[in-house]
TIFI-262015 format. One record per atom (N, C-alpha, C): residue in three letters; residue number from 1; x, y, z. Coordinates in Angstrom, 1 decimal. Each point is the difference from the previous one (the first is absolute). Layout:
N
[rec ala, NUM, [X, Y, Z]]
...
END
This chain:
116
[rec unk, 1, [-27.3, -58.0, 32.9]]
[rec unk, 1, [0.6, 1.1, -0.7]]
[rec unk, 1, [0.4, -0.4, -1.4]]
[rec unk, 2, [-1.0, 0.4, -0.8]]
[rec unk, 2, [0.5, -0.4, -1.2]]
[rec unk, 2, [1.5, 0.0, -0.9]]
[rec unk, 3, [0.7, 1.5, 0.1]]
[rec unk, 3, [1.3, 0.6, -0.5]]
[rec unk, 3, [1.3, -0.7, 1.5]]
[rec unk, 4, [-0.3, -0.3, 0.3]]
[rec unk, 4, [0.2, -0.6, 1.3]]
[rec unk, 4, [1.9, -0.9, -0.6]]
[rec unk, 5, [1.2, 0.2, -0.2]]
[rec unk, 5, [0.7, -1.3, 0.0]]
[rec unk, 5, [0.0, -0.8, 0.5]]
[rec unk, 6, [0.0, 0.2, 1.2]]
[rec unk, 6, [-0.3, -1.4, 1.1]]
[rec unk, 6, [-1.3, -0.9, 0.1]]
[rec unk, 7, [-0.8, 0.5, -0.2]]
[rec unk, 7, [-1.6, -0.3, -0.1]]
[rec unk, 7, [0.5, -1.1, -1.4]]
[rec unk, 8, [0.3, 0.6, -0.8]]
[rec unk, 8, [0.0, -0.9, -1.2]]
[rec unk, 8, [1.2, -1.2, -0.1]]
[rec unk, 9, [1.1, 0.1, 1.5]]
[rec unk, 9, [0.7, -0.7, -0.3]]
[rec unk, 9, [-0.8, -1.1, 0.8]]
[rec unk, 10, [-0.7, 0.2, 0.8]]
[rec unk, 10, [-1.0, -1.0, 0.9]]
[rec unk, 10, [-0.7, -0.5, -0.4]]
[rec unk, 11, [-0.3, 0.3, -1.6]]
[rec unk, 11, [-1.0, -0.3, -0.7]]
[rec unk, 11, [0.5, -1.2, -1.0]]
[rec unk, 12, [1.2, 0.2, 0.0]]
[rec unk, 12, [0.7, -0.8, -1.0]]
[rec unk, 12, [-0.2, 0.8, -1.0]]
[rec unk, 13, [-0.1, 1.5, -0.4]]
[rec unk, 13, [0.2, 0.4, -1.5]]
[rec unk, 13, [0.9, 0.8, 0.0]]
[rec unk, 14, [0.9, -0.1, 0.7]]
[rec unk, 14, [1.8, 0.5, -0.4]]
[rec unk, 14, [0.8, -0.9, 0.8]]
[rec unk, 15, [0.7, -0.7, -0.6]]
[rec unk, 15, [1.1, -1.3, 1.0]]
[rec unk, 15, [0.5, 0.8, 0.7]]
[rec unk, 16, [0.9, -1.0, 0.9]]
[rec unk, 16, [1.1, 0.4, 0.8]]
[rec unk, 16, [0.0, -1.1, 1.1]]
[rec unk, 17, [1.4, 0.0, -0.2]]
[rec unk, 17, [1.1, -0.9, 0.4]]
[rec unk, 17, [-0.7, -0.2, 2.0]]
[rec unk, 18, [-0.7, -0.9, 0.2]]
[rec unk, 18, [-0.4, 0.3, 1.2]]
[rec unk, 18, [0.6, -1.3, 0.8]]
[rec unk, 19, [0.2, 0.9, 1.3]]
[rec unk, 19, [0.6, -1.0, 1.2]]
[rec unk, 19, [-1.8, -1.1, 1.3]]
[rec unk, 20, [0.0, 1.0, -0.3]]
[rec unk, 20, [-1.1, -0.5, 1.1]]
[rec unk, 20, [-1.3, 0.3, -0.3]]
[rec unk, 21, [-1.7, -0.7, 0.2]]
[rec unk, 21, [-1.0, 0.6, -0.4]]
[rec unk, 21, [-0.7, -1.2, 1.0]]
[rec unk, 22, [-1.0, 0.8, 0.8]]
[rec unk, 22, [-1.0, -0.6, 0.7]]
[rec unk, 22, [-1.6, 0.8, -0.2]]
[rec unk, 23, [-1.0, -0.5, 0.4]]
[rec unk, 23, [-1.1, 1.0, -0.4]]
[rec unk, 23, [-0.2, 1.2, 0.8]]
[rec unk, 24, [0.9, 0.4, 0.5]]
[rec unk, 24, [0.4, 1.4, 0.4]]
[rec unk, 24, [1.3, 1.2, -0.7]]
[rec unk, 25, [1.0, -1.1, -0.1]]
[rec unk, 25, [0.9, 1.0, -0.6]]
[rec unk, 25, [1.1, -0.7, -1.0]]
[rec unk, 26, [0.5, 0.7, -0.7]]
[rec unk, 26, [0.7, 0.1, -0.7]]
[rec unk, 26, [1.4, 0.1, 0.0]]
[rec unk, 27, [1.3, -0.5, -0.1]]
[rec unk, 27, [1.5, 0.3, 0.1]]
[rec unk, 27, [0.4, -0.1, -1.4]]
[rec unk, 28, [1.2, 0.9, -0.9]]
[rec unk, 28, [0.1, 0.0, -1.3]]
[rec unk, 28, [1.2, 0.6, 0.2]]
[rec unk, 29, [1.2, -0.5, -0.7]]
[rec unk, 29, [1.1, 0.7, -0.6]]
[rec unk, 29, [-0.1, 1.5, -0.7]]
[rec unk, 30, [0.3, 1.1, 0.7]]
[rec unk, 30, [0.2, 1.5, -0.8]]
[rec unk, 30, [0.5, -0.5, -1.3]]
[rec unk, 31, [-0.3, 1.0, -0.9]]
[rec unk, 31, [0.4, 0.0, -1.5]]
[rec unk, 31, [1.0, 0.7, -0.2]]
[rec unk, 32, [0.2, 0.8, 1.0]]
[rec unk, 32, [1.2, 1.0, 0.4]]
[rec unk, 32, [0.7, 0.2, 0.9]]
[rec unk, 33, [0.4, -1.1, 0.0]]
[rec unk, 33, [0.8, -0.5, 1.7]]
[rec unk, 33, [1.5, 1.6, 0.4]]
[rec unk, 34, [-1.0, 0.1, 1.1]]
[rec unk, 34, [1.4, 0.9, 0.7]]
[rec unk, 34, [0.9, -0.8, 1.0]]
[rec unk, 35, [0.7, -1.4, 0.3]]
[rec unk, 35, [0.3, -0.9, 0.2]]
[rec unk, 35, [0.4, -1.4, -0.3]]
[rec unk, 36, [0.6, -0.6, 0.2]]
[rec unk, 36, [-0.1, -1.7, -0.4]]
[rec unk, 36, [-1.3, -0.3, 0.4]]
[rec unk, 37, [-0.7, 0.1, 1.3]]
[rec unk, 37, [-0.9, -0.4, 0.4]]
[rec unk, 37, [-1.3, 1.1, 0.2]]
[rec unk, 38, [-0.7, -0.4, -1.2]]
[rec unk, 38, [-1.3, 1.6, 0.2]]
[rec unk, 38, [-1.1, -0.8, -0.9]]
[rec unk, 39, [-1.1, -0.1, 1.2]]
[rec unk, 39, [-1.5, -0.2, -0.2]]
[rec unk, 39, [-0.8, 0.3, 0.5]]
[rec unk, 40, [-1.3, 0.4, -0.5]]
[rec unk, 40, [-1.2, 0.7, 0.3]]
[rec unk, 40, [-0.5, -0.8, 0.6]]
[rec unk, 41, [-0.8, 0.1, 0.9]]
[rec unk, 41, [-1.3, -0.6, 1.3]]
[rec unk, 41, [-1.0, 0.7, -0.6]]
[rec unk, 42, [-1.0, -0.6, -0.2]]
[rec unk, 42, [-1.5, 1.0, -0.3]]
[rec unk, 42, [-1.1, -0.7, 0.5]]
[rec unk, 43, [-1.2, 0.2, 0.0]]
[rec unk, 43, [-1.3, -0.3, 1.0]]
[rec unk, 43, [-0.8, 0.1, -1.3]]
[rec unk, 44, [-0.6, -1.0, 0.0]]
[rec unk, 44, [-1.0, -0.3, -1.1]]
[rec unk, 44, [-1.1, 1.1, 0.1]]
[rec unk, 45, [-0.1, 0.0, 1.2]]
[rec unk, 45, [-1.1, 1.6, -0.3]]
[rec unk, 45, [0.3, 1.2, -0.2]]
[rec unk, 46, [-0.5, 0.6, -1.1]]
[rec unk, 46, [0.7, 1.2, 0.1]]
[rec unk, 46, [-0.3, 1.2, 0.8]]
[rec unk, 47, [1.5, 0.6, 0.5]]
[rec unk, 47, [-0.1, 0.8, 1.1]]
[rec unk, 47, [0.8, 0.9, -0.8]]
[rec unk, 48, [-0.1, 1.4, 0.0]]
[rec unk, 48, [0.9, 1.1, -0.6]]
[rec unk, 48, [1.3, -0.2, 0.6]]
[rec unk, 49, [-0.3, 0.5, 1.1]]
[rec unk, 49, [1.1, 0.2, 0.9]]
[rec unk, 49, [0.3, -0.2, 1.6]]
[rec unk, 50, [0.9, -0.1, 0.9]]
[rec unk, 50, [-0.1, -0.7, 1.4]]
[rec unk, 50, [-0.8, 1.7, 0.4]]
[rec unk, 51, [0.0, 0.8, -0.8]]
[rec unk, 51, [-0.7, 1.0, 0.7]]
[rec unk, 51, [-1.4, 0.3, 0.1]]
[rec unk, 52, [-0.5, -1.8, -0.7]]
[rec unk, 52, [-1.6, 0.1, 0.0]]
[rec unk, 52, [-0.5, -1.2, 0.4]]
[rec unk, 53, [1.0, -0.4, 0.8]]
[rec unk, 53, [-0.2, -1.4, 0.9]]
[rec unk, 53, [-0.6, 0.2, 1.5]]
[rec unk, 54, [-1.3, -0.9, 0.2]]
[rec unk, 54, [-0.8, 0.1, 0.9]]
[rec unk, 54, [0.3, -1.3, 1.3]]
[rec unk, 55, [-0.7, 0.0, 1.1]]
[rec unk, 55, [-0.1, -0.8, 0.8]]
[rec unk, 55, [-0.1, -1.3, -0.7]]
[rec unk, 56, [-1.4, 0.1, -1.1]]
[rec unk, 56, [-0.2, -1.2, -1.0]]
[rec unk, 56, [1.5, -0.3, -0.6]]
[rec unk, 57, [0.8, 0.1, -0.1]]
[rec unk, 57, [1.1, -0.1, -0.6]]
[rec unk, 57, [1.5, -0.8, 0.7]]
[rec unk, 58, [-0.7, 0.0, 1.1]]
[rec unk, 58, [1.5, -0.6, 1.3]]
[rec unk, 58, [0.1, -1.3, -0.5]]
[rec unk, 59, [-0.8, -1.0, -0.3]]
[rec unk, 59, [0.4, -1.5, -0.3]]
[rec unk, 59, [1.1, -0.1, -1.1]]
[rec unk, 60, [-0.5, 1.1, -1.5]]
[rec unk, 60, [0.5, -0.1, -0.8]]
[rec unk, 60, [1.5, 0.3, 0.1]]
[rec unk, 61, [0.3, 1.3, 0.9]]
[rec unk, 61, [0.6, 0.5, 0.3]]
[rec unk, 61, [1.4, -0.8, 0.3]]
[rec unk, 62, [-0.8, -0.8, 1.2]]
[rec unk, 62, [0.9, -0.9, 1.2]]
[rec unk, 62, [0.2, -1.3, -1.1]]
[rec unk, 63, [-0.2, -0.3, -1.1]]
[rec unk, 63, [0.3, -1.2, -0.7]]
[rec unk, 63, [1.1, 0.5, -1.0]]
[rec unk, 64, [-0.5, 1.1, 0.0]]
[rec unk, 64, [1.4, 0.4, -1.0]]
[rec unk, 64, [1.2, 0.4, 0.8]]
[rec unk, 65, [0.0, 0.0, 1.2]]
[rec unk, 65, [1.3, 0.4, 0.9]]
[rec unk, 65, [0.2, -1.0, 0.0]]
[rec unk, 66, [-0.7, -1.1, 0.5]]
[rec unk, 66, [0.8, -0.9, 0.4]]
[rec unk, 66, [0.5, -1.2, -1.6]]
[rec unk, 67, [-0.5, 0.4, -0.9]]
[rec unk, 67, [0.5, -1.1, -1.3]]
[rec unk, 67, [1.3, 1.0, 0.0]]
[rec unk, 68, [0.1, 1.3, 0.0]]
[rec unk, 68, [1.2, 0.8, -0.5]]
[rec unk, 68, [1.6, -0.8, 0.6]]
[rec unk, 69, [0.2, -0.3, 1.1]]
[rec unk, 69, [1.1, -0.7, 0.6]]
[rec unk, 69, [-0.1, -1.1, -0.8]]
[rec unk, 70, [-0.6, -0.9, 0.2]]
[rec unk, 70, [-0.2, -1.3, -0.7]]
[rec unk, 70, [0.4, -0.2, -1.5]]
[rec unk, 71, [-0.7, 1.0, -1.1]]
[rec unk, 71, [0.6, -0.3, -1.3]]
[rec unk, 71, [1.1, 0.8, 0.0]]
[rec unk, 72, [0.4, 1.0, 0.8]]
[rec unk, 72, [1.3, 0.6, 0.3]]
[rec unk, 72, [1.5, -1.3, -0.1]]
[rec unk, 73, [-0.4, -0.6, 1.2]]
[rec unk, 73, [0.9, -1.2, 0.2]]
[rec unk, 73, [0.0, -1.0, -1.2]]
[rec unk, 74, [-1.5, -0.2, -0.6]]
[rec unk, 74, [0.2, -1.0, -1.0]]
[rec unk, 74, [0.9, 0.3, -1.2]]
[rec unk, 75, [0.2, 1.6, -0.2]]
[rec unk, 75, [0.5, 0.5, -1.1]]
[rec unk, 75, [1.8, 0.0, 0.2]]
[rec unk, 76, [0.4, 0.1, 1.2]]
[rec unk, 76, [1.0, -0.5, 0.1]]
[rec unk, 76, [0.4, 1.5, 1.3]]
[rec unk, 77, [-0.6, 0.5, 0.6]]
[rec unk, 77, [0.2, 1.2, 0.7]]
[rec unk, 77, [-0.1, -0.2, 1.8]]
[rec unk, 78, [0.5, -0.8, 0.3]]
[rec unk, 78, [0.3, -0.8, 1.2]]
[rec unk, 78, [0.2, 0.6, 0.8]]
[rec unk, 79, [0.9, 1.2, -0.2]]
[rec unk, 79, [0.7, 0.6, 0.5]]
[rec unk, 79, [-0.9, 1.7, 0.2]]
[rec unk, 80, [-0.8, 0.4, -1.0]]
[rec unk, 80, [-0.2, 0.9, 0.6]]
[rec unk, 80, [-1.0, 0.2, -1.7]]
[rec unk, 81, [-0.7, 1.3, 0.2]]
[rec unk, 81, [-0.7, 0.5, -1.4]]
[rec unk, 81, [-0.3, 1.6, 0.5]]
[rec unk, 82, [-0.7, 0.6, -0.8]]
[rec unk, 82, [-0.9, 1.2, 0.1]]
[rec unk, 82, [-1.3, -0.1, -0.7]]
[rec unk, 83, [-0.5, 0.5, 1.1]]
[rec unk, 83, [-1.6, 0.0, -0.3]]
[rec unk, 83, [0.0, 1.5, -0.5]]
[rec unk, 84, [-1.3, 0.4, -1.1]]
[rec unk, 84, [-0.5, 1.1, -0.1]]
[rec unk, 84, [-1.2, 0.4, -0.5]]
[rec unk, 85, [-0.5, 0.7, 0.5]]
[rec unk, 85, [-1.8, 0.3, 0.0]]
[rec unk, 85, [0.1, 1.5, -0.9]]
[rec unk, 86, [0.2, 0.7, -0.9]]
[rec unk, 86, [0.0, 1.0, -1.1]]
[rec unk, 86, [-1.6, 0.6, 0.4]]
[rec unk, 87, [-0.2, 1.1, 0.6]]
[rec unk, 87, [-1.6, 0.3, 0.4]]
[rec unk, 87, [-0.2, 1.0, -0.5]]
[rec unk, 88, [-1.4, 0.4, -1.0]]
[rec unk, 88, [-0.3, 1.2, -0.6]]
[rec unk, 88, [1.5, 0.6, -1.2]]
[rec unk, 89, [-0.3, 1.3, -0.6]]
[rec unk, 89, [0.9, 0.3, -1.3]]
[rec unk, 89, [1.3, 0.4, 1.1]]
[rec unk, 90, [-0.4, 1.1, 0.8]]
[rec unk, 90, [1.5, 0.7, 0.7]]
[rec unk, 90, [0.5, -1.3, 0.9]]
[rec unk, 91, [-0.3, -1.3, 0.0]]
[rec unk, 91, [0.4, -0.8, 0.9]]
[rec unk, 91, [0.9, -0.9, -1.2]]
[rec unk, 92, [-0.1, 0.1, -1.1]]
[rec unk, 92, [0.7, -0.7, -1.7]]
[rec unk, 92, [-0.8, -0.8, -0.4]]
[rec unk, 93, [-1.6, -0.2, 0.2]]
[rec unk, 93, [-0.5, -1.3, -0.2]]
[rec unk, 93, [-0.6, -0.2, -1.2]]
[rec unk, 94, [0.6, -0.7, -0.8]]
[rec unk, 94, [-0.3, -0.1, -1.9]]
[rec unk, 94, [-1.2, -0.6, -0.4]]
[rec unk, 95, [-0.4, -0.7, 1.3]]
[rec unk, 95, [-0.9, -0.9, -0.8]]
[rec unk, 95, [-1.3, -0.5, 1.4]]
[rec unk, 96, [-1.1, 0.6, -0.8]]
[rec unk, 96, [-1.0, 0.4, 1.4]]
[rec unk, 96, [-0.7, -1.0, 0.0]]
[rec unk, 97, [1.1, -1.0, 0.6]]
[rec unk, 97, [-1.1, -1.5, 0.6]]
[rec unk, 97, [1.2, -0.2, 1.5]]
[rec unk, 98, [-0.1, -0.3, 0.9]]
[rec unk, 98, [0.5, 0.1, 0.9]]
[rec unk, 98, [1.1, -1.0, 0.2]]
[rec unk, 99, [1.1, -0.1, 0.4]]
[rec unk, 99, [1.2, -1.2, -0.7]]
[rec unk, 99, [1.0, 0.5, 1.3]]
[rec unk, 100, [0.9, -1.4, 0.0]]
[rec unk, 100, [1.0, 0.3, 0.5]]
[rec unk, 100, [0.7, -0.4, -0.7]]
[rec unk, 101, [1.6, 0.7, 0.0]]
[rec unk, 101, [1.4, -0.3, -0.9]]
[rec unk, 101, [0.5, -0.8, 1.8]]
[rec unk, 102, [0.6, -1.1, -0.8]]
[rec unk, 102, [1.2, -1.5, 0.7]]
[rec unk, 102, [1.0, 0.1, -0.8]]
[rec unk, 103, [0.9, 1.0, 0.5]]
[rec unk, 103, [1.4, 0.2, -0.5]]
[rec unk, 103, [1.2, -0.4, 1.3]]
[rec unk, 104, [0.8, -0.9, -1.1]]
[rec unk, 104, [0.9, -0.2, 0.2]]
[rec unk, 104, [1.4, -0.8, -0.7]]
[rec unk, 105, [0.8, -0.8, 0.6]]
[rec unk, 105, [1.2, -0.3, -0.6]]
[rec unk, 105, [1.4, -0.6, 0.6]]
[rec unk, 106, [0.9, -0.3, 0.1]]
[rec unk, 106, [1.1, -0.3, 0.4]]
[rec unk, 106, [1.0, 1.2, 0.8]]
[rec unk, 107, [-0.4, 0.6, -0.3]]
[rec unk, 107, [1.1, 1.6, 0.4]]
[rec unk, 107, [-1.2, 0.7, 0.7]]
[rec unk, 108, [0.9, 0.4, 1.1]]
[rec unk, 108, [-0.8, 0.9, 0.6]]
[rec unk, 108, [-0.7, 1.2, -1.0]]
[rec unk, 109, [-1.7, 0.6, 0.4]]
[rec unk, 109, [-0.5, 1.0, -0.9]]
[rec unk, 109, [0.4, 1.4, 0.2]]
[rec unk, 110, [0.0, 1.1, -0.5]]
[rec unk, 110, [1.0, 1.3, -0.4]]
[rec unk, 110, [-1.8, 0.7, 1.4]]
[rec unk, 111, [0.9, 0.6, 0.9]]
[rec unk, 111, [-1.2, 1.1, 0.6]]
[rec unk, 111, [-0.8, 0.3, -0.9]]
[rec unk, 112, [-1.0, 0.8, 0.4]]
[rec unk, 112, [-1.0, 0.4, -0.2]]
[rec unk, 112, [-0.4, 1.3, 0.2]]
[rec unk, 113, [0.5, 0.5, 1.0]]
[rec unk, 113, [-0.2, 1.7, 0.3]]
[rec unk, 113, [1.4, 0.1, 0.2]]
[rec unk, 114, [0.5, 1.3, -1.1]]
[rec unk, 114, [1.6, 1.0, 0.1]]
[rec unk, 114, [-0.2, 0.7, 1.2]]
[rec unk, 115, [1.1, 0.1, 0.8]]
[rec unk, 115, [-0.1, 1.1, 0.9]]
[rec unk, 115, [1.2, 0.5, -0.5]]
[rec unk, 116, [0.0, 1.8, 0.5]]
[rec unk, 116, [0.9, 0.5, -0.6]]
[rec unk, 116, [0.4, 0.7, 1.0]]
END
């Protein structure tokens, strides 16, 4: 995907501060951290969205679940993080390459759904 940010950060033609990189995926410090601790997971191939992910797609899938604990802890989040998968526009998802947000921090995180 040419217009692609992620595509091009994979490319090396936009830096970023990265944690982890194997020939499958990608780990990178957000540029807009909602957290002490907030970084992107991405999959070298590009996938729009987990809502265009196939059976072909479980390995990829299952590597990035399981790296997510792992650089979680290495980042200092021992104790706990949030994961987040942003799917499609009504789901908030900014950026159509498929990613997960590893948020977290020292203080417990603020909910997520108000009830009223």
């Amino acid at each position: 995907m040419d217009n692609c940010i992620f595509c091009k950060i994979i490319k090396k033609e936009i830096p970023a501060n990265k944690l982890y990189e194997d020939e499958h995926v990608l780990a990178f410090h957000d540029i807009h951290p909602a957290a002490p601790v907030h970084f992107l997971l991405i999959p070298k191939l590009h996938v729009d969205s987990l809502a265009d992910v196939d059976d072909n797609h479980q390995n990829l899938l299952g590597r990035m679940l399981i790296l997510a604990p792992r650089l979680a802890k290495e980042q200092g989040c021992a104790e706990g993080f949030r994961t987040i998968i942003n799917t499609g526009r009504i789901g908030g998802q900014e950026v159509f390459h498929l990613h997960i947000h590893i948020i977290g921090g020292h203080q417990r995180l603020p909910g997520m759904i108000h009830q009223e």
